[in-house]
Each structure stands twice: as C-alpha cells, then as structure tokens.
C-alpha positions in Angstrom: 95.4 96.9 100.0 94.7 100.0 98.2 97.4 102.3 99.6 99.8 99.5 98.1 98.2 99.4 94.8 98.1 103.4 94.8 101.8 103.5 95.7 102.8 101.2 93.4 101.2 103.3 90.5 102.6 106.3 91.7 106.4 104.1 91.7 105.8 102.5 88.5 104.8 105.9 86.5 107.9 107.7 87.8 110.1 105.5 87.1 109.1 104.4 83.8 109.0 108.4 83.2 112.4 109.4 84.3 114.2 106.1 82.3 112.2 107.1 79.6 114.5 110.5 79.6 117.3 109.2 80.2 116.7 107.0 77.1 115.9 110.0 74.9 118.5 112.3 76.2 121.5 109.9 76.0 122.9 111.2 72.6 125.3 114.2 72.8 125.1 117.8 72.1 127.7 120.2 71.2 126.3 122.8 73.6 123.9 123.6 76.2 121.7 126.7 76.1 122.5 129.0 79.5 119.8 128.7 82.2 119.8 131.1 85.2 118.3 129.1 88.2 116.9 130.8 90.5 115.3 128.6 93.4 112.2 129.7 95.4 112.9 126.5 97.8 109.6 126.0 97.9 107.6 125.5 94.9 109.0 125.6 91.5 107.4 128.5 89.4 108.7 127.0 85.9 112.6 127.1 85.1 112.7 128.5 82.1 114.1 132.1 81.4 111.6 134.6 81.7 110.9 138.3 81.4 108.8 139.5 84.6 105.5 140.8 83.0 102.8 142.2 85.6 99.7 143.7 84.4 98.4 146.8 86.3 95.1 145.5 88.3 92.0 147.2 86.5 88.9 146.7 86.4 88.1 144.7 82.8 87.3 141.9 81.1 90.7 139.9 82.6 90.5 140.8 86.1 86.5 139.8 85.7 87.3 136.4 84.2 90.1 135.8 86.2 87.8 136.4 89.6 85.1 133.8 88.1 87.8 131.2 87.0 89.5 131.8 90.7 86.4 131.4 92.7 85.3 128.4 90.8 88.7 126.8 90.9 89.2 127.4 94.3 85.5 126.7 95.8 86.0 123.0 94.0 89.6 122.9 94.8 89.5 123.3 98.3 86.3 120.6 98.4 88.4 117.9 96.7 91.2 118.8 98.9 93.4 120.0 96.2 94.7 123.5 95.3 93.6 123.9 92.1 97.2 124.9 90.9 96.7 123.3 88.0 94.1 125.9 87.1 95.2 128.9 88.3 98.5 129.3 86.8 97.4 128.6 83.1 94.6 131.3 83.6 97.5 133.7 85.1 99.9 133.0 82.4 97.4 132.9 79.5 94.6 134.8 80.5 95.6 137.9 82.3 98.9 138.6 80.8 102.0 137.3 83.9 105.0 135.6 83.1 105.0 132.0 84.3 107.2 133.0 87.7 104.7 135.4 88.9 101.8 133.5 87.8 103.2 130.5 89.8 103.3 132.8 93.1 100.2 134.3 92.6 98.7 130.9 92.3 100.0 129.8 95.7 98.5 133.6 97.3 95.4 131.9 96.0 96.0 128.2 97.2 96.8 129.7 100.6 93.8 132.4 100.7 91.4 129.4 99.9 92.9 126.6 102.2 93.0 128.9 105.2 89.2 130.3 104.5 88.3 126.0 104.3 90.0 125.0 107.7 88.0 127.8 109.4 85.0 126.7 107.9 86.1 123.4 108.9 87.0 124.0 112.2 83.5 125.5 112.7 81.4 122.0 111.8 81.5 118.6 114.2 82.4 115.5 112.7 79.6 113.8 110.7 79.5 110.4 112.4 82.3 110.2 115.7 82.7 112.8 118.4 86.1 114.0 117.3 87.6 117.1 115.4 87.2 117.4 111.5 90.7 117.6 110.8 92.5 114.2 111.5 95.5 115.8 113.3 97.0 112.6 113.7 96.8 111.9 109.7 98.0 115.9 109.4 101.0 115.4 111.7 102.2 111.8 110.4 102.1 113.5 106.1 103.0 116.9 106.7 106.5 116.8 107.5 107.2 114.2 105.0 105.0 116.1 102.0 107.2 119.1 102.8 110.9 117.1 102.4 109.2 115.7 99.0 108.5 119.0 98.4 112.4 120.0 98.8 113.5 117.3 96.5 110.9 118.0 93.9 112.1 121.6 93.7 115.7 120.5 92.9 114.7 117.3 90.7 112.6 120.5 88.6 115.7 122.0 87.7 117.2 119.1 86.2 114.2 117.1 85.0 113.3 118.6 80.6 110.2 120.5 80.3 108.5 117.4 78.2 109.3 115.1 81.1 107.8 117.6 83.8 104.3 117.7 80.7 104.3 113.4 81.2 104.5 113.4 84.4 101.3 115.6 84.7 99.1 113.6 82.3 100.1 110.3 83.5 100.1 111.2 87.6 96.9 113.2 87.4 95.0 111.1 84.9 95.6 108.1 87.1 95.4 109.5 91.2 91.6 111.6 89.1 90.8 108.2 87.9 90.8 106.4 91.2 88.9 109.0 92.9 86.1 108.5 90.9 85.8 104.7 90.9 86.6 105.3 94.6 83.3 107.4 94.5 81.7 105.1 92.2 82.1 102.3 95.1 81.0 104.9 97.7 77.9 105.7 96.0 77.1 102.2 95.7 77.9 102.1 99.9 75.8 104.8 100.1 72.8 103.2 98.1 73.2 100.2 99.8 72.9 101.9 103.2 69.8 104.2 102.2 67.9 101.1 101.4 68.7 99.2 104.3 67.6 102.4 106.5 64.1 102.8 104.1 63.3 99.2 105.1 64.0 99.6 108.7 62.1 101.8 108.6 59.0 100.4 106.8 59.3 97.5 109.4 59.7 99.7 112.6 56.5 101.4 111.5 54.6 97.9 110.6 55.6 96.5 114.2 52.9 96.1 116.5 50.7 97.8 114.2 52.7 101.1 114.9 52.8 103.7 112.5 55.2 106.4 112.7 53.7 109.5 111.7 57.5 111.5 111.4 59.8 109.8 109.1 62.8 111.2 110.4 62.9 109.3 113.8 65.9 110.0 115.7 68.6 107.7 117.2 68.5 106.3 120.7 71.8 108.5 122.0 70.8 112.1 120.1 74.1 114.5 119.7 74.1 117.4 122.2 73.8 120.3 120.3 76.5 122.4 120.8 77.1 126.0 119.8 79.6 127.3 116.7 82.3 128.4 119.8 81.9 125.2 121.3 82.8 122.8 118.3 85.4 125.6 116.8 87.0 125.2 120.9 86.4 121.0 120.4 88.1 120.8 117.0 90.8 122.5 118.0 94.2 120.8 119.2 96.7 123.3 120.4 99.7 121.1 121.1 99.1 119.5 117.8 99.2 122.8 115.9 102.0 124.2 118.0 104.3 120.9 116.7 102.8 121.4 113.1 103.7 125.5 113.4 107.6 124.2 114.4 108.2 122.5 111.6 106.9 125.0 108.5 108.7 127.9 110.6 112.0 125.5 111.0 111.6 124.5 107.1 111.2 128.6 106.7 114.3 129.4 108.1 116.2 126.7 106.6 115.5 127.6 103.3 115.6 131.1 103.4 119.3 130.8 105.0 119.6 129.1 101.4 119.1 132.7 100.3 122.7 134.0 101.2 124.6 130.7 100.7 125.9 129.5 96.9 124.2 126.7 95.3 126.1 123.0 95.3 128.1 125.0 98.2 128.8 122.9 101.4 126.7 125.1 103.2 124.0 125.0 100.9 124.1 121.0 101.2 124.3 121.1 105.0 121.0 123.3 105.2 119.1 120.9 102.7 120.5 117.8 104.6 119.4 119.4 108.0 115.7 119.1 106.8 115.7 115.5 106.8 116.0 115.3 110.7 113.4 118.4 111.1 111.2 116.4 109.2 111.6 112.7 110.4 111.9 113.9 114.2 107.9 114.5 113.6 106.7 111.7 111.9 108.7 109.2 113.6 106.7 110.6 116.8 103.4 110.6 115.2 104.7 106.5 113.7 105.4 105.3 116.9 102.5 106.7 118.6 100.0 104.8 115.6 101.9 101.8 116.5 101.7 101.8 119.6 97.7 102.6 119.9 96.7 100.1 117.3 98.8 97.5 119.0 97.0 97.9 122.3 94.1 98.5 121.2 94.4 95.1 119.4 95.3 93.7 122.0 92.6 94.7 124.2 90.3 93.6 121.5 89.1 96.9 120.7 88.4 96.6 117.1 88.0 100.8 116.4 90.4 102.4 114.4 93.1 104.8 116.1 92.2 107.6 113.6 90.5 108.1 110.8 92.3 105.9 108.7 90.7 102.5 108.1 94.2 100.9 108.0 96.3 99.2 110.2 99.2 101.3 112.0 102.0 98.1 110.8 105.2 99.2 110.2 104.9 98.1 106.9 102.0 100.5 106.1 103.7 103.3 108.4 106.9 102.8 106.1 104.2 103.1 102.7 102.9 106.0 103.8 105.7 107.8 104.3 106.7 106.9 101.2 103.9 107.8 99.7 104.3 111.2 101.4 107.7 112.1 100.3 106.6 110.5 97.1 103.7 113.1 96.5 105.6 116.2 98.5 108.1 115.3 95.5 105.3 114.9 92.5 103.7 118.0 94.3 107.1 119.9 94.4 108.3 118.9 91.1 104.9 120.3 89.2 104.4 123.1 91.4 101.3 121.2 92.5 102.2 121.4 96.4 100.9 118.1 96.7 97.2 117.8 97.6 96.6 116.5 94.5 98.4 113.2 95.6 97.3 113.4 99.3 93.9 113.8 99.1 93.2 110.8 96.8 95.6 108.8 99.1 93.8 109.5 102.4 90.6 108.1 100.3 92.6 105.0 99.6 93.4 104.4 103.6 89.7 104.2 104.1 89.2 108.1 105.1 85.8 109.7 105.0 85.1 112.5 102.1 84.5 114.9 104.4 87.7 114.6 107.0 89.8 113.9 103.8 88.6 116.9 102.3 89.3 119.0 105.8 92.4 117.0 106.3 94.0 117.6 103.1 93.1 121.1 103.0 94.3 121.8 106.7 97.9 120.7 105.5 97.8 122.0 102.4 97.5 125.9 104.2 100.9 125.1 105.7 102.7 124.5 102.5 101.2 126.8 100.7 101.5 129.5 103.4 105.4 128.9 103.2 105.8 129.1 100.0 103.7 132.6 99.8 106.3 133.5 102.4 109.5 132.9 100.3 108.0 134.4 97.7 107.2 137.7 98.7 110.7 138.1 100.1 111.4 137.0 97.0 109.5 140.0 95.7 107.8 137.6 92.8 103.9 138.6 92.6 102.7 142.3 92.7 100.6 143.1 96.0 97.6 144.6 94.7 96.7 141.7 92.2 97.9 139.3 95.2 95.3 140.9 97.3 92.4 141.1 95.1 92.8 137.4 93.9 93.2 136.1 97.7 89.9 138.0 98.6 88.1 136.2 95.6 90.0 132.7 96.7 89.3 133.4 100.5 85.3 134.0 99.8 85.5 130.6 97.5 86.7 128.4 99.8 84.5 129.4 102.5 81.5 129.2 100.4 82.3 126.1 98.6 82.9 124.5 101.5 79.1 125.3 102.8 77.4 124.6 99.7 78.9 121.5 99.0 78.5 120.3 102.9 74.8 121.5 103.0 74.4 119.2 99.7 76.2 116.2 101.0 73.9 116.2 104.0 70.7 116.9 101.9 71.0 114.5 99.5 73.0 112.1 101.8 76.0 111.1 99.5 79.4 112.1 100.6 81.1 110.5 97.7 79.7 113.6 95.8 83.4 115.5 97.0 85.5 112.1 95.9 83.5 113.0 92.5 84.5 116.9 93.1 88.2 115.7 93.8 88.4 113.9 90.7 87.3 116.5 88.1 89.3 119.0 89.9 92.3 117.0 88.8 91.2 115.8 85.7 90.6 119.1 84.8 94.3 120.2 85.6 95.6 117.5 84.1 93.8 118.5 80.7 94.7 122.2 80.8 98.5 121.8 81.7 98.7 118.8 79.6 97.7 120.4 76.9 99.6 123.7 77.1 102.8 121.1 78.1 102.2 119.5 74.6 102.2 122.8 72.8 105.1 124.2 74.5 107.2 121.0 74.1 106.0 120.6 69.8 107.4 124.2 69.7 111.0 123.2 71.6 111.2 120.7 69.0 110.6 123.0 66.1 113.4 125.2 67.3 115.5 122.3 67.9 115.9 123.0 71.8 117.6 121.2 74.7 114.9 118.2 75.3 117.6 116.4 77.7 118.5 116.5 81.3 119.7 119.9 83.0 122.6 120.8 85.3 121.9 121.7 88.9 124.7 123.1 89.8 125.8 125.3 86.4 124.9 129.1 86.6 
C-alpha cells in the first residue's frame, strides 16, 4: 500500500538521522556554550541566540521583492497544500533584513493569511466529481489533532536536536515526500491520458451509431448537476458541528500552551500541561477512528463498495493506527523544522488515494488551524512587528485566493488535476533546496569555529 511504503520512509529517514547524531556527538566536551530557550509552543522559530532585528516597512526594493516572492510562494503553496515555510523565512531572514525569530513568525502571519484566503475560495466551489463538500472533514478531523501533538513534540525535540541534524532532516524528508508527489503525478497524468482517450473514442463511436453525427462535441451526461448559486455551495460545503469540534481542540491546545507561559520549564506543572494534550488530542481522533471503522465495516458488509470519504483506503485498524502515526509523525517533522506540517500531509493524503483537488483543499483547511495558533502565541509573544505583519498577510491573503482560481480554472481547461501534485512537488523541492542550502552553509561555518555540533539540553537555562 502506499501509505505503508510512505510511512516507512518517513520511519526509516528519522531514525537513520537521529542515530546518526548520536554517533557523531558521543565524544566529550569540556563545556557547553549557554543557550537561552525560549519556547513559542508552537512552532520553532530557530534556537539559536539571536538579536531581534526589524526593519522599518518602506517602500523599496526589499519590501517590493519580498511582496513578489510572498505572493508567488504562497499562491503555489497554498495549491500544493503546503505553506511554503520553507520559502518565506529564508527571504525574511536574508532578503529583508529580520533575525531568524521574527522571520519565523512572520512566515506563519503569511502561512495563515494565505490558508484562510484558500479555504474560502474553497469553500465557495462544489466538488469536482461527488456531491459532497471540498474539504474532506472527516480526513480534517481524523489528522488534525494528531498533526498538532506532533507538532508539540517537534517543538521540544528542536531544542535538543544540533542545527546540522535539523539541515538533514530537511534535505532528506523533503527531497523524498517532493519526489513521490511527482511520480504520483506522473501516474496521474498517465490516468488522465488514459481516460481522455477512452472519452475521445466514445465519442467517435456515439457519433458513428446509427449514422448519427453529433454536431456539439461537448455532449452532456444523462444526470446533469443542478446548478447551484456561490451561497448555496459556500452553505453545502459547510459543516458546522464538524468545525465547532475542530475550533475545540486548537482553542484547548491554545490555552494549554499559553498556561506554559507562567509555569517553569521541566517543572511538574509544565509536564502535566504538555501531558494533558495527549487526551485533548486522542479524545478527537479516536472519535473520528471509530466512526471510519464503523462505516466501512457496514458498508462492506452491505456490499456497498464506495469509499466512506475521500480516502481510497480501507478504514482497518491497521491503517487507522498508520495514519495516526503518520500524523504525529509529520505534526513532529512539521514541528521540528518549523514547517507546520503540510509538507508531510499533503503528499500523504495523495498516497491514501485522495483527489488533487480535495487534498489540496483538505490540507490547506487544516493547515489555517495550526498556523492560526501559532500566529496567536506569537503575537502575545510580541515576536513580528505589526505593520510588516499586515502588509505581508494582505500580499499572502490576495495569493492564495488567486492561486487557487487560476490554478482551478487550468485544471478544468486543460483537464489534468495532477497539474497541483506537480505544483505540490516543486513547492517542496524548492524549500528543500533553499533551506538545504543555507543549512549547509551555516553548519560549514559552526565547524570552522569549532561549535557545539552535539545534542542540547532541554531543561538547562
């Protein structure tokens, strides 16, 4: 199966990174350097030590670049399903002048203005093919919780994990989940092929029948779709009680971690809030789990042979238990590279057989809620400047809403969904290149200067 093969990739590159660490950092050192952790419980803007450097917003050759960069990154971004993180903060840091903190926070003001302009968009178009919502609240609902407890864990496992490791782990994740998008689009546009051809020649042999000829090429189906107005599929797509649940748990991660705020860290308190995330998180999927299982079980045994969601998969317990794996998995990758993620989940939600489109949607429609919360913690936090945090979400918010309806009105003209698999792989390629890269440089230059390349301490102030 292809979520198995996909999970076991993500395992097996881990793992083989974090032993490989533990090999290198195994010899002693006399002393450690002094690093003052300061946890955003949300995403990780980079551990190191850092003076707070934010440029005054004006109007020049920066702010202009930076607009163009954003929009781009964040109209692709949001297609593919992924943030675009990857892009934003090197162009922040390098580009425009801030100090990797703030340029990690302004990156999620952009993330968030982006992902929330998509899911409108989204939740203003019907389904291509069934008559359900966009958004796969079911898909949403069963990742979401378990993304944002990875997410948790990869914000402490940053804090320990060397600044090298956290530079492998980008390459060898995003080079491989950016690699299996595109041979997943490959196989899709081969689908695709496969199906326009087989339409062309019903068609050639409707119009030969009975010496009929159809004068219109574009005959339409037997059961036509009622057309219904924007207010009528925005009120379709919607799913309150779903939302409502999906609201619960960012507010009740929100509160948990800002309580984390006023309590010590590695204090009993400050383990009893982390450990009280596990139940706010599992109370939701296990819900959502039993619900797939249940559904595809009767359905099976009815006979009815259509899937419960999206998800071309069977709802086992052996495939509910990989994909919430895979979900903490990614909320952990996602957490740990300040990713938040979608770069993990939308390639995975291709692997369980979901449509471009609804993966896209999907991916993007969870992505606002972690994104949103950790915008949240961070202007309490008081890390990104309002002004600049503005100005970029405007540029981010008009991106995602126009990517979205270019790339859509593409797909449909030119038939070929697997063009935003293709969109979600260069995306991350693209990340992986430019924080690869800049990882490689800052590590060569720790090792000139004869850093710390080992393991940190979480607990030491």
């Amino acid at each position: 199966m292809g979520i198995k093969g996909f999970l076991i990739y993500l395992l097996t590159s881990f793992s083989a990174a974090i032993l490989t660490a533990f090999v290198l950092s195994n010899h002693k050192h006399n002393s450690l350097p002094h690093f003052t952790l300061q946890q955003s419980n949300g995403f990780p803007d980079t551990y190191i030590t850092s003076v707070r450097v934010w440029p005054k917003l004006e109007l020049n050759w920066k702010s202009v670049l930076a607009a163009i960069i954003g929009f781009l990154g964040s109209a692709f971004g949001t297609v593919g399903g992924v943030g675009a993180g990857g892009i934003f903060v090197p162009m922040l840091n390098l580009i425009v002048g801030f100090d990797p903190k703030s340029a990690a926070a302004l990156s999620k003001c952009m993330i968030m203005g982006a992902s929330a302009s998509s899911v409108w968009y989204n939740l203003r178009v019907p389904h291509p093919t069934r008559e359900v919502p966009m958004i796969d609240y079911d898909l949403a609902l069963l990742f979401q919780p378990m993304l944002m407890l990875g997410i948790t864990i990869g914000v402490a496992l940053s804090i320990i994990f060397p600044y090298w490791l956290i530079t492998v782990l980008v390459i060898v994740l995003f080079t491989g989940t950016s690699s299996r998008s595109f041979f997943k689009g490959i196989e899709m546009w081969k689908q695709e092929t496969i199906q326009f051809m087989m339409q062309m020649e019903d068609r050639a042999a409707l119009s030969n029948s009975n010496d009929q000829v159809i004068m219109d090429g574009d005959y339409k189906p037997l059961l036509p779709r009622e057309d219904k107005s924007s207010w009528e599929i925005l009120r379709f797509n919607i799913r309150w009680k779903r939302i409502l649940v999906l609201v619960l748990v960012w507010v009740a991660f929100l509160l948990l971690q800002a309580f984390e705020t006023y309590v010590a860290v590695c204090s009993p308190g400050y383990w009893v809030l982390n450990i009280l995330q596990i139940p706010a998180a599992l109370s939701v999927y296990l819900y959502e789990a039993i619900k797939l299982y249940r559904e595809c079980k009767n359905r099976k045994l009815c006979g009815n042979t259509e899937t419960v969601c999206e998800a071309s998969i069977d709802w086992s317990v052996l495939h509910l238990l990989l994909c919430a794996f895979c979900g903490i998995l990614g909320g952990t990758v996602g957490g740990l590279l300040g990713s938040g993620g979608g770069f993990i989940l939308g390639p995975l939600l291709l692997e369980i057989g979901v449509i471009p489109q609804v993966a896209s949607a999907t991916a993007t429609f969870v992505m606002m809620f972690s994104s949103s919360l950790s915008v949240v913690e961070f202007y309490f936090l008081n890390r990104f400047p309002i002004p600049y945090a503005l100005y970029l979400m405007s540029v981010s918010v008009m991106a995602g809403f126009w990517g979205q309806y270019l790339v859509r009105k593409m797909v449909v003209v030119l038939k070929r969904a697997s063009l935003i698999a293709f969109i979600l792989s260069a995306v991350i390629f693209s990340s992986a290149m430019i924080m690869g890269i800049i990882g490689v440089e800052k590590s060569i230059s720790m090792i000139k200067q004869q850093e710390y390349m080992g393991f940190l301490s979480f607990c030491d102030e």
